[in-house]
Structure formats: structure tokens, C-alpha cells
N, C-alpha and C positions, 0 to 999 in steps of 0.2 A: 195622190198617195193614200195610203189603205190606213187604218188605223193599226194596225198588225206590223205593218211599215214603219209607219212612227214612231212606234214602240222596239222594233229592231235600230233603230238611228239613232234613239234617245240610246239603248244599251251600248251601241259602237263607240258613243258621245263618254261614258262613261268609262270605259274601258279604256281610249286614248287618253283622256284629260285628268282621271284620277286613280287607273293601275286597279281599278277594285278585284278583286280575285274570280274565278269561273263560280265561286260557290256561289258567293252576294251575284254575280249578275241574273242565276240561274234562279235566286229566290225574287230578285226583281221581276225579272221576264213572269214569274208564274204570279205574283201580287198583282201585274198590270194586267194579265192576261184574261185571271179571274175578276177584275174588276170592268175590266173591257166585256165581258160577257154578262156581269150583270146590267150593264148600261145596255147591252142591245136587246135582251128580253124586254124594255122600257123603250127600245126606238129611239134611245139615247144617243149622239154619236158622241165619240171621246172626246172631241176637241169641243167642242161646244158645252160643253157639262157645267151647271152652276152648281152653288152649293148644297141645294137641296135632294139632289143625287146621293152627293156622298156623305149625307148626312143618313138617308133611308139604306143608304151602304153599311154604315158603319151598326143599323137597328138592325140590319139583316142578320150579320154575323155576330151581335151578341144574341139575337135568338136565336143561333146556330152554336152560341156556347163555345163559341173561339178564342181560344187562348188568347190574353191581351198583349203577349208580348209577340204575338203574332202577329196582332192587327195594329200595333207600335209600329212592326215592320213595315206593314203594309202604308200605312201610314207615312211613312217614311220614302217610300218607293214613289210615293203619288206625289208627295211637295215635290219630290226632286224631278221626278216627270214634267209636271206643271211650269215647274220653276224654268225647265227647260225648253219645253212649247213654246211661254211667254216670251222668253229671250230671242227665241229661232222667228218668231213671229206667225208663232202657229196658231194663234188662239190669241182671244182677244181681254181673258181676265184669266185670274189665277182663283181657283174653287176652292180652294185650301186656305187659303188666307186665313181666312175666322174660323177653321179647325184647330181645335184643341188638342195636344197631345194626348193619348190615356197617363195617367199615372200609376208605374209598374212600382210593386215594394221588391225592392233588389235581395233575392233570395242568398244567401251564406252557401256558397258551395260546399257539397260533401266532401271532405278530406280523408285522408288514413293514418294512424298512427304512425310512429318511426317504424315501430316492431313491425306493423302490417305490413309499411313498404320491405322492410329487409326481408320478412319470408315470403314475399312476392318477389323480388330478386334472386330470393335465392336457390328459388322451385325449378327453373329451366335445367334441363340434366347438360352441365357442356360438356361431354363428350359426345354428345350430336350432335354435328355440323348446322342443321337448322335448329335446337334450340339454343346453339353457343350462340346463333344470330340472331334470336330472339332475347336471350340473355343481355345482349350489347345493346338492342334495341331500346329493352327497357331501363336499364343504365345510364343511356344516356338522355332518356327523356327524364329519366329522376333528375338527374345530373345537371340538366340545364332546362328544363321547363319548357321547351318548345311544343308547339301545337302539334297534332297528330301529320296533319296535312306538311309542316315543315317537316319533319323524322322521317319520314316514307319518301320525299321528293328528295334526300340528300344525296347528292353527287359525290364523290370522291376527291376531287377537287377544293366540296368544300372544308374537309377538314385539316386544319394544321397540326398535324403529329407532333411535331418536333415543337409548335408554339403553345400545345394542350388547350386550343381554341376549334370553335365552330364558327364557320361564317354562316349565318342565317340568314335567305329569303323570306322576308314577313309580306304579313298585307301591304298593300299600294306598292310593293316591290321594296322597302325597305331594307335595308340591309342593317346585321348586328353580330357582335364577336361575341360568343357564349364562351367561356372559360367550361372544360369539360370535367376537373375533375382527378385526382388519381385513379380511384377505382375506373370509373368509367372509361380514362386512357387507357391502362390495362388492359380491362377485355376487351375495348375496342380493337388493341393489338393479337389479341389473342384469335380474334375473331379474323382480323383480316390473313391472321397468317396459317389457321387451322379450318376455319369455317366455309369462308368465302371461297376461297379456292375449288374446295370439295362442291358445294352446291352451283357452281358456274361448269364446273365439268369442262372445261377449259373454253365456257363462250365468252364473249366479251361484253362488258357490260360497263357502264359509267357511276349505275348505281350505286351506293355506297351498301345498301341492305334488300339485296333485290329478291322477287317473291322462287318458287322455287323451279319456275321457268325463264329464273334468270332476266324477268322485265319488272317494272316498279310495281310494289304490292299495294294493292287498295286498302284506304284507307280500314275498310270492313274486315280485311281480313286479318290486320295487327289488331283491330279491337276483339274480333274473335279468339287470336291467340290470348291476350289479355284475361281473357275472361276462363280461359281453360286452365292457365296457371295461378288464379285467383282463385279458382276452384279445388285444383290439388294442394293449393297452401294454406285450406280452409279457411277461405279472407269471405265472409260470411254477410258482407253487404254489396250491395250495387257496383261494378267499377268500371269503367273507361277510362283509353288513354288521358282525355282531360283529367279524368283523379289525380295522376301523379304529376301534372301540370299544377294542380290546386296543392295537392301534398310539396312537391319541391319550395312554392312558394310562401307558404304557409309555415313550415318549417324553418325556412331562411329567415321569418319573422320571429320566431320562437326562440332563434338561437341569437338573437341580434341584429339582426344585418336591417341596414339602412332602407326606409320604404323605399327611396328615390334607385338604391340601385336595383331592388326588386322590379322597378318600372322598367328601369333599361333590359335585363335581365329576359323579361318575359316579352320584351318590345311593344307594349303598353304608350301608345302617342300618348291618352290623357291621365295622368295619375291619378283622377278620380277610379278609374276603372281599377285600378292595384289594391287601393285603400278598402272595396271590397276582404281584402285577405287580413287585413288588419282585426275584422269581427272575427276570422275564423279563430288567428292566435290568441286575442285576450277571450273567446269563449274558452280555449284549452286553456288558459293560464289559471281563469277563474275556478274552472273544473278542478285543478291540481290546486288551487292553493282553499279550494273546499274540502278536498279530499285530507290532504297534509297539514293544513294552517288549525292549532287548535281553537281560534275565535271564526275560524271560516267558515 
């Protein structure tokens, strides 16, 4: 078996036993692939590799100036690779063992103001059928925090009108009820009974917000729209769908709302990962109570 082989069995391996999604398996395949090629410029084969490979690995790509939370990943990809040779019986030590993680300082995601998201809302013109569907689209990403990848993948199916809920497909296949919201049911209704219609031109379609060929729209291309109506509502910093992922979150913490249900909320397995948004509210709090507070 090839080592090219290996590394497509370890990804099947993964795919069956822990649901990871197309994107994780597609950054693994390319961390092992790149590392698989730096061992054969050295006459390395993969399975035989001791430590001192991936240690000349890891001095490669900081003089290559690699982002560390890239080489985290990477990192990441090879224990588990490893981890799984050893078990299958591929290889006879694990080369990772006495590898150190790097230590990443967990950066404060960008967020947007309330104001910024409302005239980012409110910029879509809905009496065109595609941006009454752009309108809903981002409504309901404010609305309920969901990943880019979950908004673009919804079915029709999965939303309950009548129960003003989302069923969400997360990572490892997860599932979760997002509460949508009045606004957001609104024009979701408004959408399905002026917009949708018009832009399917009567083909069929399962999708809940399909591109304007009536098949699922790429990710790339809701971040595109994004960023044109970011643009006519003079929202004058950076922004992607994940903004309004960090904005809904960050918000919900501003106005009270319990960390733990932000965790369920955004479908968050480790709460550490949530508590992240906890820096972004008390940076805003601190801000306003600088601005306002007269000993602040």
C-alpha cells in the first residue's frame, strides 16, 4: 500500500468514525500531503518517520513564516494520522509523542455594532426577489448564529414555520433547534411566498435559499453578497458571514443571555470555545462604561 493510500484510509477512517465535515477532511488530506512530500525530498517514507523529521518539519515551516495556527492544524492532522497507523498496525512507534503543541494567544473576533448590523439588514432592496432572499438570508444568520456552511446547506424541510425553530446540521452531523426569531420568521415568510417562487421560475428545488440557477449557492458567493451590501450601508470595516456569527453572539451576551445557552445556540461541543465572546462583550461594556461612567 502507497503512502498516498494510507493517507486516503486514514481519511475514510475518519469520516466513518467521527462524521468530520468535507472541509476538515480536505485540510487534513492537504497537511498530510504536504508533509508526505517533505519526507520524500529526504528519502523519508511516511510510516517509518522518527521524530527528528518532524521536528526539521516543524523548523521548515517557521522559516517559511507559517502561520501557527496553521501548523497547530497541521499538527493536529499528524498526531491523529499517527495515532492511527499505530492502532491499524502500520508503523511501529508514534513520532509525535514528545511533540509539543504551539501555543496560539486566542485572538477577540471582530464584531459589529447593533447599529452596524441593523443598516446591514436593512440595505437589501426587498422588492427584488433575489435580494428579498438575501434579506432573509442575513436575518436569519443574525437571528440564529449559524455557520456560513449550515445557511447555504438548508433544506426546506428543515425549518419549522409554525414552531419558529431551525433544525441545524453542525459539525460531526450534530443536530440543534435554533429558535428563529420574529423578524426573522417574517421575512423568512415573506421570502418564501414573494421571492422564492420568482427566482425558481417554477423548477424544483429542496433548497431553502438556492443560488439564482436554482442549485445550492456557494459558500463564496453569500460572502460576496455580504460584502456588497456592507458596502452600500457604508459598514466601513472588514466583514463576513462569520461577523454576524460573532455579532449575534456577542450581543446575546450584552443583553444577558446565559453563556451556556450561547453554547447550545451556536452548537459549540466545548464551552471554552463560547467563552471566547465573553472578551468581546465586557471589551464593549468597558468601552460604554468609559465613555458614560463619570469615574471611567
Amino acid at each position: 500500500m502507497s503512502d498516498a493510500e494510507v493517507i486516503e484510509g486514514f481519511l475514510d477512517h475518519l469520516w466513518a468514525e467521527k462524521g468530520l465535515s468535507d472541509n476538515t477532511l480536505n485540510a487534513y488530506r492537504s497537511d498530510l500531503n504536504r508533509f508526505r512530500q517533505f519526507l520524500q525530498q529526504r528519502s523519508v517514507p511516511l510510516l517509518q518517520v522518527s521524530e527528528e523529521p518532524v521536528r526539521q518539519y516543524l523548523e521548515f515551516r517557521q522559516h517559511q513564516k507559517v502561520a501557527k495556527t496553521s501548523t497547530a492544524r497541521s499538527l493536529s492532522a499528524l498526531r491523529r494520522f499517527y495515532g492511527y497507523a499505530l492502532r491499524q498496525g502500520l508503523c511501529d512507534s508514534d513520532p509525535m509523542a514528545r511533540i509539543k503543541q504551539p501555543k496560539l494567544s486566542r485572538a477577540i473576533p471582530e464584531t459589529l455594532s447593533e447599529d452596524q448590523v441593523n443598516a446591514l439588514l436593512d440595505e437589501p432592496d426587498r422588492a427584488d426577489p433575489l435580494e428579498l432572499r438575501d434579506a432573509a438570508m442575513l436575518e436569519l444568520l443574525y437571528a440564529t448564529g449559524l455557520r456560513v456552511s449550515e445557511l447555504v446547506g438548508l433544506q426546506l424541510e428543515q425549518v419549522g414555520l409554525r414552531q419558529g425553530v431551525v433544525r441545524v446540521v453542525g459539525k460531526g452531523s450534530k443536530e440543534r433547534l435554533v429558535p428563529l426569531g420574529e423578524a426573522a420568521l417574517e421575512l423568512l415568510l415573506e421570502y418564501l411566498k414573494l421571492g422564492r417562487p420568482v427566482m425558481l421560475a417554477g423548477r424544483e428545488s429542496d433548497v431553502l435559499f438556492p443560488s439564482k440557477r436554482g442549485l445550492l449557492m456557494q459558500r463564496q458567493t453569500f460572502w460576496h453578497r455580504i460584502k456588497l451590501y456592507a458596502s452600500r450601508a457604508g459598514i466601513g470595516v472588514a466583514i463576513s458571514p462569520h461577523t454576524l456569527r460573532h455579532a449575534f453572539a456577542t450581543h446575546l451576551l450584552n443583553h444577558g443571555a446565559d453563556l451556556r445557552v450561547v453554547q447550545l445556540l451556536l452548537g459549540h461541543s466545548d464551552l471554552s470555545t463560547t467563552q471566547i465572546y465573553t472578551h468581546v462583550a465586557q471589551a464593549r461594556l468597558q468601552k460604554i462604561h468609559e465613555q458614560h461612567h463619570p469615574r471611567g
